[in-house]
C-alpha positions as CSV (number, residue, x, y, z in Angstrom):
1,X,12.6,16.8,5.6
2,X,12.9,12.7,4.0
3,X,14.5,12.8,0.9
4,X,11.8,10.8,-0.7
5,X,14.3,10.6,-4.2
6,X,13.6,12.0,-7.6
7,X,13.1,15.4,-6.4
8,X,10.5,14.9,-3.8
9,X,11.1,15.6,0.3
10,X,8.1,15.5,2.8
11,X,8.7,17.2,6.5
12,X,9.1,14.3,9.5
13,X,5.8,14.4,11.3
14,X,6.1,14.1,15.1
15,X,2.9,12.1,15.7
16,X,1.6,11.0,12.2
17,X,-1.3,9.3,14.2
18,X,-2.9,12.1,15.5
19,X,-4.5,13.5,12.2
20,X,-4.9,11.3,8.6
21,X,-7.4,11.0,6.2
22,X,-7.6,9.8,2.7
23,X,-8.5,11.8,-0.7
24,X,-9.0,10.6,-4.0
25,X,-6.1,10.3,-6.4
26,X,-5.5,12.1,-9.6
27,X,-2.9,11.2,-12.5
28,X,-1.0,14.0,-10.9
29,X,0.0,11.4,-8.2
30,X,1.2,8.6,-10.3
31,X,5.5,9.7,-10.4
32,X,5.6,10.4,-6.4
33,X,4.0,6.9,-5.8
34,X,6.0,5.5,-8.0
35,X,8.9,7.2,-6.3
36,X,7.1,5.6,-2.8
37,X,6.6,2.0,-4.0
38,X,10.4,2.0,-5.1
39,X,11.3,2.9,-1.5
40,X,9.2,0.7,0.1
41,X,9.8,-2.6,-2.0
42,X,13.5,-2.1,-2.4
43,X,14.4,-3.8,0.9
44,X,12.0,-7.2,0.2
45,X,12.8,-6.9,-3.6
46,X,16.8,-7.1,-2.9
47,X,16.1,-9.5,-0.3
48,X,14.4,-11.6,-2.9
49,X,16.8,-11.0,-5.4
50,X,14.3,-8.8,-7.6
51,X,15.2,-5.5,-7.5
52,X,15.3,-3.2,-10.7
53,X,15.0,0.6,-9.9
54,X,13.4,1.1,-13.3
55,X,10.9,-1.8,-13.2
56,X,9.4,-1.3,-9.9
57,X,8.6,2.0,-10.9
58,X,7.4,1.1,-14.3
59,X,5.5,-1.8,-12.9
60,X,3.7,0.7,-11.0
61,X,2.6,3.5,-13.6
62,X,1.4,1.1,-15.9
63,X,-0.9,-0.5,-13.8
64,X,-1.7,3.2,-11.8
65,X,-5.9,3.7,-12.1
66,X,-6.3,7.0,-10.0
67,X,-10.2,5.9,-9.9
68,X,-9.5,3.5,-7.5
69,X,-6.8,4.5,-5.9
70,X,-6.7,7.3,-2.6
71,X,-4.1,9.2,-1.3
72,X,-3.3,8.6,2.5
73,X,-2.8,12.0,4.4
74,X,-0.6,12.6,7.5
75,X,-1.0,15.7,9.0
76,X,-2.1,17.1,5.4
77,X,0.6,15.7,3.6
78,X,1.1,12.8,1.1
79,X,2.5,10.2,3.2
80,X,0.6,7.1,1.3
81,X,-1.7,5.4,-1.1
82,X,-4.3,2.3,-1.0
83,X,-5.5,1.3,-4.1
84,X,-9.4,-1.3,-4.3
85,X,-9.9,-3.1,-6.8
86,X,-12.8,-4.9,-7.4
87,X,-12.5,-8.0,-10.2
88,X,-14.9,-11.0,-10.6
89,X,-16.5,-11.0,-7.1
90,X,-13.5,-10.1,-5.2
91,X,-11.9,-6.6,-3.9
92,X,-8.2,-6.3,-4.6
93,X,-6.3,-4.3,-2.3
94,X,-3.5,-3.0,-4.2
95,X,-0.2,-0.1,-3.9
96,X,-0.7,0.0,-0.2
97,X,2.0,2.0,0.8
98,X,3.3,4.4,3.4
99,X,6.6,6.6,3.8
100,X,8.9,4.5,6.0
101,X,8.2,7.3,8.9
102,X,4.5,6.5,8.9
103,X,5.6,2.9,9.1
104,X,5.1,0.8,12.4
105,X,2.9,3.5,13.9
106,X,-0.7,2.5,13.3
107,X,-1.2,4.3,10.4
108,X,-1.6,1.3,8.0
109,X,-3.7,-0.6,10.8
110,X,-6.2,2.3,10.6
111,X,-6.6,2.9,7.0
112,X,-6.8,-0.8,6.6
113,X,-9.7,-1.4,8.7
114,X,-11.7,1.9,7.3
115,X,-11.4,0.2,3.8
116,X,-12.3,-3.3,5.4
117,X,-15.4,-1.3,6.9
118,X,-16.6,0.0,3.9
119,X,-19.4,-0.6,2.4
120,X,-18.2,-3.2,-0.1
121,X,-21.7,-5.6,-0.7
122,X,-20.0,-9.0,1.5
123,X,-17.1,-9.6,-1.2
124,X,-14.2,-11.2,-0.3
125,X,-10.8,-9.3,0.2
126,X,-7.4,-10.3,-1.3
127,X,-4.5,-9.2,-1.9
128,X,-0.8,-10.2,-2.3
129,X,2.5,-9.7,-0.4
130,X,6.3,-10.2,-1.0
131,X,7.8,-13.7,0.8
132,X,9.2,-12.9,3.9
133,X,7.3,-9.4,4.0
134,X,6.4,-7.4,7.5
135,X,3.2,-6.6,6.0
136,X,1.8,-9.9,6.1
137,X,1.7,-9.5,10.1
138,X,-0.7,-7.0,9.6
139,X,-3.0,-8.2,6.9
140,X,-2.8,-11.7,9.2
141,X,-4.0,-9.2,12.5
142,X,-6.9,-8.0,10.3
143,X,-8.6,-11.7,9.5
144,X,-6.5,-12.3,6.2
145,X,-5.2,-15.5,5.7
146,X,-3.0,-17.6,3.2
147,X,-4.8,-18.9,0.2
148,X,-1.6,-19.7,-2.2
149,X,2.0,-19.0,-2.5
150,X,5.1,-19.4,-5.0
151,X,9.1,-18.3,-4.4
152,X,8.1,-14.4,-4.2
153,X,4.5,-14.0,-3.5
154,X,2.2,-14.2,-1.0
155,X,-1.7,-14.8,-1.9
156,X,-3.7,-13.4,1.1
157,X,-8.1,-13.6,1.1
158,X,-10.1,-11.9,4.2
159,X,-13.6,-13.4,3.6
160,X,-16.1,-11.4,4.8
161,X,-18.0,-11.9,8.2
């Protein structure tokens, strides 16, 4: 089992590649998400200087709209979550994270590109990353590029082809 923090443990998955889907989210999700993003930002965040345990989760379930937002599935269990937002012509991919074992594997690679292949009527993609983050490596692979940038955040656009 991962200690995932605040109560939560999911099992180590052998070959998370083999077997993942998404499902919808419900409000039910919101506090192990929140518990996810923590995890996953605190390395960047402290690298930038920006890390508060409380805000990075508080950030999250303030903003957290289980209508566009699905659940990533591992081997049947939570292991992720992609939100897609769209607002004023655009589609804002949003709380794109996976447990750190799920990391480096493909996962987020193929849950990207079945979002990007979605119907979505030609609208631009964007999204935006932490300075200095390993993500941007693969929204760059999948036709994202820079459009803006300050000391902490990265402003990524995909147009569409």
């Amino acid at each position: 089992m991962v200690d995932a923090g605040a109560g939560y443990a999911w099992p180590v998955l052998e070959d998370p590649n083999q077997n993942w889907s998404l499902r919808a989210a419900a409000d039910s999700d919101a506090q192990w998400i929140a518990e996810l993003r923590a995890r996953v930002l605190r390395p960047d965040l402290e690298r930038l200087g920006r890390f508060d345990p409380d805000r990075v989760r508080q950030r999250f379930l303030s903003a957290f709209d289980p209508g566009v937002t699905q659940v990533v599935l591992v081997g049947g269990q939570e292991a992720g979550s992609i939100a897609v937002r769209p607002d004023e012509g655009s589609l804002w991919i949003e709380h794109f994270y996976l447990r750190a074992d799920c990391q480096g594997r493909g996962i987020g690679s193929l849950v990207l590109q079945w979002e990007l292949d979605a119907s979505r009527g030609g609208h631009p993609f964007r999204l935006n990353v932490l300075q200095g983050s390993r993500a941007q490596a693969l929204y760059e692979r999948h036709g994202f590029v820079v459009e803006s940038q300050d000391a902490v955040d990265v402003f990524m656009v995909r147009h569409p082809r």
